[in-house]
C-alpha positions, 0 to 999 in steps of 0.5 A: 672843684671840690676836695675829694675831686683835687686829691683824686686828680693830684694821685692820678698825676703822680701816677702817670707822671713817671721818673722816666716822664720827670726826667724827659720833661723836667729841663731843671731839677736834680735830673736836668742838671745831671743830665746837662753834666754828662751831655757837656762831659761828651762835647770835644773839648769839655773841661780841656783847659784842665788837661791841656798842660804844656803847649802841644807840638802835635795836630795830628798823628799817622799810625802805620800799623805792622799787623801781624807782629814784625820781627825786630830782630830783623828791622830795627833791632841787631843782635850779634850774639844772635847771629853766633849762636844761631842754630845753638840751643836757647839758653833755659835760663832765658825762657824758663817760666816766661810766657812763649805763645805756640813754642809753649810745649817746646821748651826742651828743643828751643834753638836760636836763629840768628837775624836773617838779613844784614844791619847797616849803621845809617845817617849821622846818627849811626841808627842801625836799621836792617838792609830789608828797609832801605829806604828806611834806612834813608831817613834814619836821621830823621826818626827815633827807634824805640827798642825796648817796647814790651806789652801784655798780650802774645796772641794777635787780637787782644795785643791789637787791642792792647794797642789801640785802646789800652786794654786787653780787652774788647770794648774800650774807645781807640787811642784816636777816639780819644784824641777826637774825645778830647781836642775834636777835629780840624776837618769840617768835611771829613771824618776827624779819624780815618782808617786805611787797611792793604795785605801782603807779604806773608800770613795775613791776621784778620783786623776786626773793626771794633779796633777803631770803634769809639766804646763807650764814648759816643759814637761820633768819635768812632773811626771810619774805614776808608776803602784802599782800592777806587772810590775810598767810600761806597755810595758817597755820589747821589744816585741817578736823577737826585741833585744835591738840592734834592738831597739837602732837602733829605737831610734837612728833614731829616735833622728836623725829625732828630732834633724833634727826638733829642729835644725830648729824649736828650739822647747823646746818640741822636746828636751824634747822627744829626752830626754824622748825616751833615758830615756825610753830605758833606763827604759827598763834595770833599771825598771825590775832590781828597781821592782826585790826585790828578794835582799830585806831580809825577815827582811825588807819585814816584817818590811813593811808588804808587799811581794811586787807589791801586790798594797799596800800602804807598797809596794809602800813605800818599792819601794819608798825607792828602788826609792830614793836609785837610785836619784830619786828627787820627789816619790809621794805616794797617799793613795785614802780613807781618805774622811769619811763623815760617819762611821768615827770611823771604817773607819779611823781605817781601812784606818790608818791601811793601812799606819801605817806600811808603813809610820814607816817603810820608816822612819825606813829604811831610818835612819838605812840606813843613807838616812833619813837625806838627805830625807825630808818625808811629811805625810798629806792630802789635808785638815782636817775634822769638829769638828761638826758630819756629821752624825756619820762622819765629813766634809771637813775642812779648817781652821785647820788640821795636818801634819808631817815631818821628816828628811832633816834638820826637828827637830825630836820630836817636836810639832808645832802649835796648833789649838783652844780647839776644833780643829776648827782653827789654833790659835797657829804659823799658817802654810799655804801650801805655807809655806810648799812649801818655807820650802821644797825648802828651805831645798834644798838650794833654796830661793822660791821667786827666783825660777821663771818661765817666762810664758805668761809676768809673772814670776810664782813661786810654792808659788805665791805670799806668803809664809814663810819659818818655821825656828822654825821646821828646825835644 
């Protein structure tokens, strides 16, 4: 060939030869080693030697989760001088330049209302816990009421946000993402992070899906909304004349094609469904066999109070416990009906009602079961509610409101934190969402500050930028 013909071929290359063309077809080099990095930083597990600092005491966490801002004034947290000023103006010195949500332009008129049900030392430990949870108030000895919870947003959606992801803000992974993120799942056959949602009881906040949604990481570590009523999940059954050989050969192909893609895009998102359509063929043997509970004694439904799949706040929490007999990682159980910004004194009595029976019960279950040590409970909302009356009800609150936990490693019995003498502001060891989040994570072994995920030239984290781990409720 002569010359002038080489050169001529040589531009042509270079010019067909694109940086996106490089990349796809270059396995080594500069972008094949980056690209390698960033695929080995999505994988469960990568670099986890390096978070991993104590022995975890966790496998799994059950969060029941109160939508809608139940009031700790009425459930965990007993206010006497609540109760003697009840009807008397709210002092200003308490609410004055503080944040309040809809008694904003009431300032002037604001009034106390004293707790509306009774309180009631309970257990050997003394755990004061309100006469609507009685059977709650069974298992005092068995949990830890945590009264001096405060988080940053006043309005339901970013507070649940808040909550779940560690930012106010739409778009950050879930708290059971990123455990999935960093320790993977134990279920071969199930989902590694499940969701259960039930309503009743009082104003019921709508719950957006992207509360469970992975964000940035990929999406196979995103949770997946399990049905509370009949067949947990839609279209799990092969339809009419399709075995399950037919539909292995199906999903058989079709992994063949994806991996035909990832093999030349390396696109992260393509592993994720080659993954995902596994799991779903997979889901068609197991969700039948998780959702069957004809193999559950008569003694265990009536300890839950629940026949199953009726859509009950109980029924979830028996599937809850099917859910982490199988590996599940993360089982998220909403509760729509906690939001009473009127008629408080009925309508918490008959949303409590819904979860007491339920909420003792998993506790029961998992301890005579030798599971709860190895399961950390969390049972709170996304905020609390006013010390002053919104008419015969009670507003959004920030400052200060209650939660409990039990299990994985949490000390039974006690109390922590308090908040001031009429409920309006954590005082006493203040306990910030992102203090929930570096305790969890901690009770898997895991230092929260080196669970990060590098997205957009920052390394994100569930706790952002603070939080604590709360050694004093750890045993």
């Amino acid at each position: 060939m002569k010359p002038d013909s080489i050169l001529q071929t040589i531009v042509q290359h270079r010019r067909i030869q694109s940086r996106r063309t490089f990349l796809k077809r270059t396995s080594v080099g500069i972008g094949g080693i980056a690209l390698s990095s960033m695929l080995a930083e999505s994988l469960p597990g990568a670099g986890l030697e390096s978070r991993i600092q104590i022995p975890p005491n966790c496998k799994r966490v059950i969060h029941l989760c109160m939508a809608g801002g139940p009031s700790h004034l009425e459930t965990l947290d007993y206010k006497p001088k609540l109760a003697e000023m009840d009807g008397q103006p709210m002092p200003k010195s308490v609410t004055e330049g503080q944040q309040i949500a809809q008694l904003q332009g009431e300032r002037n008129k604001l009034k106390v209302l004293g707790p509306q049900h009774g309180f009631r030392k309970c257990g050997k430990s003394g755990n004061e816990i309100c006469d609507v949870l009685p059977n709650i108030q069974g298992i005092a000895d068995d949990i830890c009421i945590i009264r001096s919870m405060h988080t940053d947003q006043i309005n339901h959606d970013p507070a649940h946000t808040l909550m779940n992801t560690g930012a106010g803000i739409p778009g950050r992974p879930s708290m059971g993402s990123w455990l999935l993120y960093g320790l993977g799942s134990e279920a071969d056959n199930l989902p590694g992070y499940v969701v259960l949602t039930s309503v009743g009881g009082g104003q019921s906040q709508p719950i957006a899906s992207r509360q469970w949604h992975s964000g940035f990481l990929p999406s196979k570590f995103q949770g997946v909304e399990f049905r509370s009523q009949g067949e947990p999940v839609l279209y799990v059954k092969n339809p009419a004349g399709v075995d399950r050989t037919r539909q292995q050969d199906v999903v058989s192909a079709v992994e063949k094609l994806n991996r035909i893609g990832l093999k030349s895009d390396y696109d992260p998102e393509i592993e994720a469904r080659i993954s995902q359509y596994e799991l779903a063929f997979k889901m068609q043997m197991s969700v039948p066999e998780l959702a069957d509970i004809s193999d559950e004694p008569q003694s265990i439904l009536d300890l839950y109070g629940t026949q199953g799949a009726d859509g009950s706040f109980a029924s979830n929490c028996l599937l809850a416990r099917r859910l982490a007999e199988r590996g599940v990682r993360f089982i998220q159980l909403y509760h729509r009906g906690w939001d009473h910004h009127g008629g408080i004194k009925d309508g918490i009595k008959v949303t409590a009602k819904l979860v007491d029976q339920g909420s003792a019960a998993l506790v029961q279950d998992l301890k005579q079961r030798g599971m709860l040590d190895e399961t950390l409970i969390i049972w709170g909302g996304e905020f609390g509610r006013t010390p002053m009356a919104q008419g015969n009800g009670r507003d959004h609150h920030i400052k200060g409101f209650s939660c409990w936990m039990a299990g994985g490693g949490i000390k039974p019995g006690l109390t922590y934190g308090a908040t001031d003498e009429l409920g309006y502001a954590a005082t006493e060891n203040p306990f910030h969402v992102h203090d929930l989040h570096a305790t969890m994570l901690n009770q898997f072994g895991i230092d929260h500050t080196r669970l990060t995920y590098r997205y957009r030239g920052r390394d994100f984290r569930l706790t952002d930028v603070s939080g604590n781990v709360v050694k004093e409720i750890l045993v």
